[in-house]
C-alpha positions in Angstrom: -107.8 14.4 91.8 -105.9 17.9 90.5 -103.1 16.7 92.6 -103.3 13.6 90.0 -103.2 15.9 87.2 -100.2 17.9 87.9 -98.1 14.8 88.8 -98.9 13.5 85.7 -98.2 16.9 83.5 -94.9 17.0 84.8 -93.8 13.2 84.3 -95.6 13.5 80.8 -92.4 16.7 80.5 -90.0 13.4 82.2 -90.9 10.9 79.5 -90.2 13.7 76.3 -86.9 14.1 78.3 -85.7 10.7 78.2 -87.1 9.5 74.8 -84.5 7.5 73.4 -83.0 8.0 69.5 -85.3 7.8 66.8 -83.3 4.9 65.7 -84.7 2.7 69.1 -87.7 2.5 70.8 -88.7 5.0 72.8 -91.8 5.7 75.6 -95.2 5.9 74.4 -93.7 8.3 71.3 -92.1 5.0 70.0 -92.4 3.6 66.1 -95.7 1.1 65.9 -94.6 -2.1 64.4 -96.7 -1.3 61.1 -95.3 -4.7 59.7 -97.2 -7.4 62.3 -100.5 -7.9 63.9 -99.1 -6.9 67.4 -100.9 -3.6 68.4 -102.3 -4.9 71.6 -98.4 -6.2 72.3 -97.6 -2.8 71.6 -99.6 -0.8 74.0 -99.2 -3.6 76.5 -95.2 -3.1 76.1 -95.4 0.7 76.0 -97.8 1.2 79.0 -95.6 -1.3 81.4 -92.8 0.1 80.1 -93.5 3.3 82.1 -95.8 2.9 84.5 -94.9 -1.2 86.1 -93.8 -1.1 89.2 -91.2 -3.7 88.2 -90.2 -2.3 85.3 -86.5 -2.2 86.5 -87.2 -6.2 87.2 -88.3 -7.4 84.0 -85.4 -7.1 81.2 -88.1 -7.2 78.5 -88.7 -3.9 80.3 -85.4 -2.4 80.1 -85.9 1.0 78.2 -82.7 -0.3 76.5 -83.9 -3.6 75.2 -84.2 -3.2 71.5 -81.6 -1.3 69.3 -84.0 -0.9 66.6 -87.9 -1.3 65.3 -87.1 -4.8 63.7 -85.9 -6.3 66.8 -88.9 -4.8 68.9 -91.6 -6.2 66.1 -89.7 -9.5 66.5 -90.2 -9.4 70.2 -93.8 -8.6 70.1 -94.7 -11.5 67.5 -93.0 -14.0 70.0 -96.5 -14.4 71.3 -99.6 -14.3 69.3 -102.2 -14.4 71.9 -101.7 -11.0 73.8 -102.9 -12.6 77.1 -99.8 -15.1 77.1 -97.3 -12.1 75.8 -98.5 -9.9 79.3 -98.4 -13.1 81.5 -94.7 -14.5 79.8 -93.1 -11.4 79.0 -94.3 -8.7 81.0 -95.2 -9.9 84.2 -92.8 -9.5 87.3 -92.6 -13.5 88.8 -93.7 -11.8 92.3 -96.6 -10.2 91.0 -99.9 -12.0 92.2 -102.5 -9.1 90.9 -102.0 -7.5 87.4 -104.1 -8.7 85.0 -105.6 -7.4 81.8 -109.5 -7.5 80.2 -109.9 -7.9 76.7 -112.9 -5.1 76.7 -111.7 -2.0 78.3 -115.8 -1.3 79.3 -116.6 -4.1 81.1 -113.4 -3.4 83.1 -113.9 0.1 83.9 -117.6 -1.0 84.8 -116.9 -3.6 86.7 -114.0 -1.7 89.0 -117.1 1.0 89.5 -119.5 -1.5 91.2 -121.6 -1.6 87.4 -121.6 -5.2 86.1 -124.0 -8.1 84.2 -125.3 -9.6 87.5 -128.1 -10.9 89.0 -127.6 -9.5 92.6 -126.6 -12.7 94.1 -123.0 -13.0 95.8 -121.9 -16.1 96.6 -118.7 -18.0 97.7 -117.5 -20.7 96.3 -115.5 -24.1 98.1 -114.2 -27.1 97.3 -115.3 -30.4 98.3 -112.0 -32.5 100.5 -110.5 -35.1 98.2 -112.8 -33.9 95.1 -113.2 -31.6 92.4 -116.9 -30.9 93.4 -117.9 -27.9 93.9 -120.5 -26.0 96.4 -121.3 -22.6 96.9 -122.6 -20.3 99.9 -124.7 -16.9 99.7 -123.0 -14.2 101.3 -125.3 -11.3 100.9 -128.0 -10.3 98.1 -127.1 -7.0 96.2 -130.4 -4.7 97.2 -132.9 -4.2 94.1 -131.5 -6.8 92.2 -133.2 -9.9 90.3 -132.2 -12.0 93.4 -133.8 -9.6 96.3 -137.4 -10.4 94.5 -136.4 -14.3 95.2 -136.9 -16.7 97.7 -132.6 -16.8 98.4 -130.6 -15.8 101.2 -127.5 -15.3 103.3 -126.1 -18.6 104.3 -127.6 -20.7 101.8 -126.4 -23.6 99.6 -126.2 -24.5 96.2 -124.2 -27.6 94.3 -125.9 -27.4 91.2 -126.7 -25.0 88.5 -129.5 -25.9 85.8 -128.9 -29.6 87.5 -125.6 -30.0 86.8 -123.4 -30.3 89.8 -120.8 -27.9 90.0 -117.3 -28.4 89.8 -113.6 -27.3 88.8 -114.4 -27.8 84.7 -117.9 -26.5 84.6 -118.1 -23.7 87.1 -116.9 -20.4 85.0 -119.2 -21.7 82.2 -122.5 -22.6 84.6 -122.2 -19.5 86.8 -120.0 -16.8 84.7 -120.9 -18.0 81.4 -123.3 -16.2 78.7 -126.0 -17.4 80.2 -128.7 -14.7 81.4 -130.5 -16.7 83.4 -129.7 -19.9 85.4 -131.4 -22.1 88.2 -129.3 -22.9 91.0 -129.9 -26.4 92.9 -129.6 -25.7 96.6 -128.4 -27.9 99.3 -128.3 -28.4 103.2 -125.7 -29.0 105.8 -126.4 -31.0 108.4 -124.4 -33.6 110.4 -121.6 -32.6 108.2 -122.7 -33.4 105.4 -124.0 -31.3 102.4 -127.1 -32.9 100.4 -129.0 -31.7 97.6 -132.6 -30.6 99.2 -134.9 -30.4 96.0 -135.1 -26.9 96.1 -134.3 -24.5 92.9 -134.2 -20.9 92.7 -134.0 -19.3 88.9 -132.0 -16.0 89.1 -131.7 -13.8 86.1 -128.6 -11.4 85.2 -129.6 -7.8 84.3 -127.0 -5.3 82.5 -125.6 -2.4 84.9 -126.4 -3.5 88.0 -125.5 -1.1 90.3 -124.2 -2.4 93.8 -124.2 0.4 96.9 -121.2 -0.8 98.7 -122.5 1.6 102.1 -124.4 -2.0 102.4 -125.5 -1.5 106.2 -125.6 1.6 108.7 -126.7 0.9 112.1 -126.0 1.5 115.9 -126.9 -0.4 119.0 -126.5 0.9 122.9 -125.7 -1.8 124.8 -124.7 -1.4 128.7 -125.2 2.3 128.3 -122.4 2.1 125.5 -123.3 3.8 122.0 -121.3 0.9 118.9 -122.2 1.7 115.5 -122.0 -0.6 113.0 -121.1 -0.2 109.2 -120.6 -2.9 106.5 -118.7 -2.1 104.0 -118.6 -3.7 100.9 -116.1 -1.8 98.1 -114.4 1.4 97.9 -116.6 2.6 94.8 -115.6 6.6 94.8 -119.2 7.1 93.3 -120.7 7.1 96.5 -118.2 8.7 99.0 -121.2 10.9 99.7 -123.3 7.8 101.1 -120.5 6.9 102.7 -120.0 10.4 104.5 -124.1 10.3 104.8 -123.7 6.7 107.1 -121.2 8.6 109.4 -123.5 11.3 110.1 -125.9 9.2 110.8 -123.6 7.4 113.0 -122.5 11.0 114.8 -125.9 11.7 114.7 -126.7 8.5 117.4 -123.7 9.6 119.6 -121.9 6.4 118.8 -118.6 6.2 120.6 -117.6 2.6 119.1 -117.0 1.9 115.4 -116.8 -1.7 114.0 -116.5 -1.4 110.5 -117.4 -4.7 108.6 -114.8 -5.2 105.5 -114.9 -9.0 105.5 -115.9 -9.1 101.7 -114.8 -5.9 100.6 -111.9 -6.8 98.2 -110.9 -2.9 97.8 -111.0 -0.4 95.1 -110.2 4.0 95.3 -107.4 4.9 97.4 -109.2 8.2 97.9 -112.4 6.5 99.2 -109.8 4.7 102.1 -108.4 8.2 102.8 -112.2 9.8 103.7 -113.4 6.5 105.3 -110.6 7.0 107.3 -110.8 10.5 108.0 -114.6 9.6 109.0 -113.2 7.0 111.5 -110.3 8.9 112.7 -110.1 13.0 112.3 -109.9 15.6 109.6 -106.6 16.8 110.6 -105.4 17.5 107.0 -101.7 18.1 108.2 -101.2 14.5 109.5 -100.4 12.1 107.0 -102.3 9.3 106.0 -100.1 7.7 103.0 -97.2 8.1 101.1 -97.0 6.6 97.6 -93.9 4.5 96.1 -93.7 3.9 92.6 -90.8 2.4 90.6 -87.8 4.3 90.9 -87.6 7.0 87.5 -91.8 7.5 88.3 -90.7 8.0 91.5 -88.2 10.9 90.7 -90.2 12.4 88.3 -92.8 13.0 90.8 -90.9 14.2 93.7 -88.6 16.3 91.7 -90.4 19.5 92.6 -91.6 18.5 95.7 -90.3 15.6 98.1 -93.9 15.3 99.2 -95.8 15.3 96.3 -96.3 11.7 96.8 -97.8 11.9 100.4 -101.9 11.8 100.8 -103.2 13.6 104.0 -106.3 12.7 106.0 -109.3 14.8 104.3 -111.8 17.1 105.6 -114.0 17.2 102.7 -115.2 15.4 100.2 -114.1 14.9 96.7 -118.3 17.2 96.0 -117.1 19.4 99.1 -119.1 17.9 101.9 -117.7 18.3 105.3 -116.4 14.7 106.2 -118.1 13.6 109.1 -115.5 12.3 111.6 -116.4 10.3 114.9 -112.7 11.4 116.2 -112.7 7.7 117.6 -109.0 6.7 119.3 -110.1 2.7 118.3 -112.3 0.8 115.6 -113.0 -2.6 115.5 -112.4 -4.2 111.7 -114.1 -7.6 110.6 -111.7 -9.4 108.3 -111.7 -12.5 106.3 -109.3 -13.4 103.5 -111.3 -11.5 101.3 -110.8 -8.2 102.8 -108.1 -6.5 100.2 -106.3 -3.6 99.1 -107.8 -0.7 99.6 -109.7 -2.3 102.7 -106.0 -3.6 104.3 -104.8 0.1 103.4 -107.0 1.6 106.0 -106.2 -0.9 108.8 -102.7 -0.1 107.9 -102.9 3.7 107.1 -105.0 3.9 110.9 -102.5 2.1 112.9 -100.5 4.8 113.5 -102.9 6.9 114.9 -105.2 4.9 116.9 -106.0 1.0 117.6 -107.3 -0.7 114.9 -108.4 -4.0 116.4 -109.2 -7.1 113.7 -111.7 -9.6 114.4 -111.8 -12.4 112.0 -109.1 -14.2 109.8 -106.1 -13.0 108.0 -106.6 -10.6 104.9 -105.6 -11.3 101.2 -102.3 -9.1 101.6 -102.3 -6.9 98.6 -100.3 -3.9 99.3 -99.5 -2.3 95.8 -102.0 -0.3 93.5 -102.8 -0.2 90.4 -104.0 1.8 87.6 -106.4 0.9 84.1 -104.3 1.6 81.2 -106.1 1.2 77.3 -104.7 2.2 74.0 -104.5 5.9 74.6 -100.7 6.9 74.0 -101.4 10.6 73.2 -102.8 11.8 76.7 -100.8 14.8 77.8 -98.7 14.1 80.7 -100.5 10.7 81.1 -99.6 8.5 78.5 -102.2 4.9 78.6 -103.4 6.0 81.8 -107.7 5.4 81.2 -109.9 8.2 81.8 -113.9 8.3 80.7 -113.8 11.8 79.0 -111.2 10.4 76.4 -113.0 7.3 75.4 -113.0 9.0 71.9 -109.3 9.2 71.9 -109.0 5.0 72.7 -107.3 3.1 69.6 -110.7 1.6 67.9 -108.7 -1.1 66.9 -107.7 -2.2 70.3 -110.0 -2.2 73.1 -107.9 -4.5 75.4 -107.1 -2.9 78.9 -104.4 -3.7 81.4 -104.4 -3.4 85.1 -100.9 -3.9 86.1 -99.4 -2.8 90.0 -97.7 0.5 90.0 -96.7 1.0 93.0 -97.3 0.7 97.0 -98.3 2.8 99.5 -96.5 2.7 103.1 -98.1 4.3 105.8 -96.9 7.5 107.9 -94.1 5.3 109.7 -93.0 3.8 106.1 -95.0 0.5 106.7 -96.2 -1.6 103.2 -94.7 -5.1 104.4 -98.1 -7.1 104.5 -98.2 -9.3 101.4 -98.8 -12.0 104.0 -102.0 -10.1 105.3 -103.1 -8.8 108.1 -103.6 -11.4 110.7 -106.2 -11.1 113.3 -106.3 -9.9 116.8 -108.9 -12.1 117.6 -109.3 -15.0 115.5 -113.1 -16.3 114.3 -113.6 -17.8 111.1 -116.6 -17.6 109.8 -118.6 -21.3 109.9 -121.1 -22.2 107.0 -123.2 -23.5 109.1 -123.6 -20.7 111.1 -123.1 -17.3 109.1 -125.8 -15.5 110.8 -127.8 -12.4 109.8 -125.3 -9.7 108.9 -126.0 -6.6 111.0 -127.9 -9.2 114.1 -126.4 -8.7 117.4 -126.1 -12.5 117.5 -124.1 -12.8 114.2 -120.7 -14.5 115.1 -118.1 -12.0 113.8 -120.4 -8.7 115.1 -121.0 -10.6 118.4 -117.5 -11.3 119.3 -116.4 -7.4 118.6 -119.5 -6.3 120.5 -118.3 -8.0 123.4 -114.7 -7.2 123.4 -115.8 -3.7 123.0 -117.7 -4.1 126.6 -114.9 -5.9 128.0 -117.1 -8.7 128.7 -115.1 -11.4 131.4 -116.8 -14.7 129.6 -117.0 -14.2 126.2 -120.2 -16.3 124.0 -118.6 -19.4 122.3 -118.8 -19.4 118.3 -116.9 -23.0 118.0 -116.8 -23.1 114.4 -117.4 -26.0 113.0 -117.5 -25.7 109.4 -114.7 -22.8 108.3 -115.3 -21.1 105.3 -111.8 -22.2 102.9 -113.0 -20.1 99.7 -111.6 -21.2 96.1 -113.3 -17.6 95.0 -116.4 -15.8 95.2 -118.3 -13.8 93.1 -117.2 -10.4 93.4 -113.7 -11.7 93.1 -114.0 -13.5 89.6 -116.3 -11.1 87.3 -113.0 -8.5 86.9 -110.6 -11.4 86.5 -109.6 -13.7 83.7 -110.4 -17.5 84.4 -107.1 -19.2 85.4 -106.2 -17.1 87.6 -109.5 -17.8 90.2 -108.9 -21.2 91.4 -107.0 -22.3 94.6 -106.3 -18.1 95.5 -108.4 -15.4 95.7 -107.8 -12.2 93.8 -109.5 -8.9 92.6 -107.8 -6.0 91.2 -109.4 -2.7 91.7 -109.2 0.2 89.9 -107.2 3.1 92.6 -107.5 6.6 91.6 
């Protein structure tokens, strides 16, 4: 992070540079239009004004937009609602994944695996031809409310508190105020999904902490040593457990790596650089990533130094531990449309260097990155940009946050282009009625790697007869606001 803090000293020296007149609006040092409820339109307009990505895109961007403080209050009270001024005046029309949270805490907690849950993530689907809805359990968050029930992986539910789900009542039923809820589960069979009597009463606790090192495990199979990692979010609070799982994995002698990332929607860059350092080497001179922001971020950064921008592979942790590397020349990765950011910023940082084969479906295809921003305009050198230490130094008036994209990262052969995804080398969707025990030998996805890893000549069928076509899940709503979540999946994580 002290890399961080430099760069951002010497753009803060950039933006006093390039303040405009006192007569027009400037950076972050610009007049606050004292006249009109608009403060949160303020910051939002200040902070995208020098950090966006698009800035150059937007005109209402344009650091020469407004010739004086009237015009730039009038421009701000176009829109009273300050979630309708980012989305209509703000937002880039390419931009799939900046969004904004009208609490700044439950934000920051949420993008650092803390958040009101009860342990339970699900996904959520569509009925063909209807606007019913039914959901499937992924995985049960460990000491949670729903590890002490009677729930598991590859469950159904169509009901919450006997209501049936669907598109009008879902947010409210399974993201709503509610503490507690009963869910009304279901069975598939002969394709078709029926209500089965039973109910399961889950209860949200505050804080939950989720552990994204979710399994660690190695098998030897035909004398070949394959460890196995799921890997649910890049949550920088526990790179040491992440480091911890690769020693454990060195420790069995394990040869072949498949990394499970099929839910993991993404989160620090830094956490992508040590995972892959742990996968790959510690080789701190070969590059891992180079950053791209938009173009006057861009030269304020490299002005000094053309590289100031690249990230290397690591051979420590951000505490100092020794990364422990397996030095592999392939890894398997298990993908699904959830797999994003962060997660598709490893298989793309890794390509270069060794074969990074993907079993599964095609990933979300966010390549950009993004940063929290909250009401904070007098941080040296880092105007908006959030950090915990100055919570004292947030506007207590406004305690809205933004998380706009704010720049991309290309790889060490100047590769970002995947906005359609990744697709997969070997393509297995995962079926409903058939998820399997995550971490089993015999579950579909694991299976199918496992055996392309022993180059096995007839290879177990997994027809799938039931694919998972997701609307959202659980992980992917609780950071977002509500219409964004239907009919594409998105989560915006918070990249260091």
């Amino acid at each position: 992070m002290k890399k961080y803090v430099l760069l951002f000293l010497t753009i803060g020296f950039f933006y006093v540079g390039c303040k405009k007149n006192d007569d027009g609006i400037g950076g972050p040092n610009g007049p606050d239009p004292t006249t009109a409820d608009v403060t949160v339109q303020d910051f939002m307009w200040k902070a995208m004004n020098i950090w966006y990505f698009w800035q150059a895109d937007v005109p209402d961007l344009a650091d020469n937009r407004f010739s004086n403080d009237q015009e730039y209050t009038e421009f701000l009270q176009t829109e009273s609602d300050p979630a309708d001024f980012f989305d209509n005046k703000l937002r880039f029309s390419e931009d799939r994944f900046s969004f904004y949270n009208m609490d700044y805490k439950e934000l920051t907690d949420n993008l650092s695996g803390v958040s009101r849950s009860n342990g339970l993530e699900f996904g959520l689907i569509v009925f063909q031809g209807s606007d019913d809805i039914f959901g499937y359990v992924r995985y049960i968050i460990a000491n949670s409310d729903a590890s002490t029930k009677d729930i598991s992986r590859g469950e159904l539910f169509t009901g919450v508190d006997g209501q049936t789900l669907n598109r009008d009542n879902y947010r409210d039923l399974l993201f709503g105020e509610n503490a507690t809820y009963t869910l009304n589960m279901a069975d598939i069979e002969n394709d078709v999904i029926t209500p089965n009597g039973k109910e399961v009463t889950l209860t949200k606790e505050e804080a939950l902490v989720e552990n994204p090192v979710f399994i660690t495990t190695s098998f030897e199979i035909s004398g070949v040593k394959i460890g196995y990692l799921m890997y649910n979010g890049f949550t920088n609070e526990f790179d040491e457990d992440l480091n911890d799982a690769f020693g454990q994995l060195k420790s069995a002698g394990v040869t072949e790596l498949v990394l499970d990332m099929r839910y993991n929607s993404g989160g620090s860059v830094n956490s992508s650089r040590l995972l892959s350092s742990m996968i790959y080497g510690t080789n701190t001179d070969e590059l891992y990533i180079k950053q791209r922001w938009n173009d006057k971020i861009q030269e304020a950064f490299t002005a000094d130094d053309p590289n100031a921008l690249n990230d290397y592979f690591a051979s420590s942790t951000g505490d100092g531990s020794p990364i422990n590397t397996l030095n592999l020349t392939r890894v398997y990765v298990l993908t699904t449309g959830s797999t994003a950011s962060a997660s598709e910023l490893v298989i793309n940082g890794l390509d270069p260097y060794l074969d990074v084969i993907k079993v599964g479906t095609t990933t979300t295809g966010k390549n950009e990155f993004s940063l929290t921003m909250v009401d904070d305009p007098s941080r040296d050198g880092a105007p908006f940009i959030y950090t915990p230490s100055r919570e004292n130094q947030i506007n207590p008036n406004n305690l809205w946050a933004i998380q706009p994209l704010v720049g991309r990262n290309e790889n060490s052969v100047g590769f970002s282009d995947y906005t359609a995804g990744f697709s997969a080398d070997i393509e297995l969707e995962e079926d409903l009625a058939n998820l399997g025990i995550l971490g089993d030998l015999n579950e579909p996805l694991l299976a199918r790697a496992i055996d392309e890893i022993l180059g096995v000549s007839s290879k177990r069928d997994f027809t799938v007869k039931h694919p998972v076509e997701l609307i959202t899940s659980s992980k992917m709503f609780r950071p977002i606001k509500d219409n964004m979540i239907l009919d594409k999946e998105f989560y915006l994580p918070l990249l260091d």
